[in-house]
N, C-alpha and C positions, 0 to 999 in steps of 0.2 A: 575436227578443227581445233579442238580443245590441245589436243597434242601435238599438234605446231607452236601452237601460242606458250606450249610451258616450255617445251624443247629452245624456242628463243628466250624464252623469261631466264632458262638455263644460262644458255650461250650469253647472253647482256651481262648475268651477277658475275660467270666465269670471268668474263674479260677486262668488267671492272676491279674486279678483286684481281686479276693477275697484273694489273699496274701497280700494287701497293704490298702485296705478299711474295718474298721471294721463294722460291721451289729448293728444300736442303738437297744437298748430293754427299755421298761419302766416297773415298775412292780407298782403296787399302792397296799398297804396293811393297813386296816383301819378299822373301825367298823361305823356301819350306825345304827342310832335308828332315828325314825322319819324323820323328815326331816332334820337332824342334821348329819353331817358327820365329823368324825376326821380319819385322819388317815395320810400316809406320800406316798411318789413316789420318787420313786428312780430309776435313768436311768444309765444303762450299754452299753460298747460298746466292741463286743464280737466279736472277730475274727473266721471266720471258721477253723477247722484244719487243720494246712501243707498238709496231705496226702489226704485228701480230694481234695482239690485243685490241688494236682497233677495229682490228679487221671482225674479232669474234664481237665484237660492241657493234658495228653498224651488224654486220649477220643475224644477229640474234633481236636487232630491234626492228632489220626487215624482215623476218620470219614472226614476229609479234605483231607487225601491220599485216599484213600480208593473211594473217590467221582472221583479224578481224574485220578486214575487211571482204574476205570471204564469208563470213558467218553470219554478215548482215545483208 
């Protein structure tokens, strides 16, 4: 039971932190001939969507009930 309750204690910190911290991405797009590379890189910082994250926020605090109140 203990391993429910941390696996939601997980999922609950993930989905509030993914409201407030955005995820980097790089993308690199260029043309390569020989040993000669041009091309440019370009980095985004892309947030998860709202309801995603809600979704891991209730998930993770019914797996946190759900632990304790099997354990008692």
């Amino acid at each position: 039971m203990k391993n429910l309750f941390w696996v939601g204690a997980v999922l609950l910190v993930l989905g509030v932190a993914s409201l407030f911290i955005a995820i980097p991405r790089t993308e690199h797009e260029g043309v390569k001939a020989g040993g000669i590379s041009l091309g440019i890189e370009t980095r985004h910082d892309e947030k998860i969507p709202p309801i995603a994250s809600g979704i891991m926020i209730v998930a993770g605090a019914g797996l946190m009930f759900a632990a304790k109140n099997r354990g008692s």
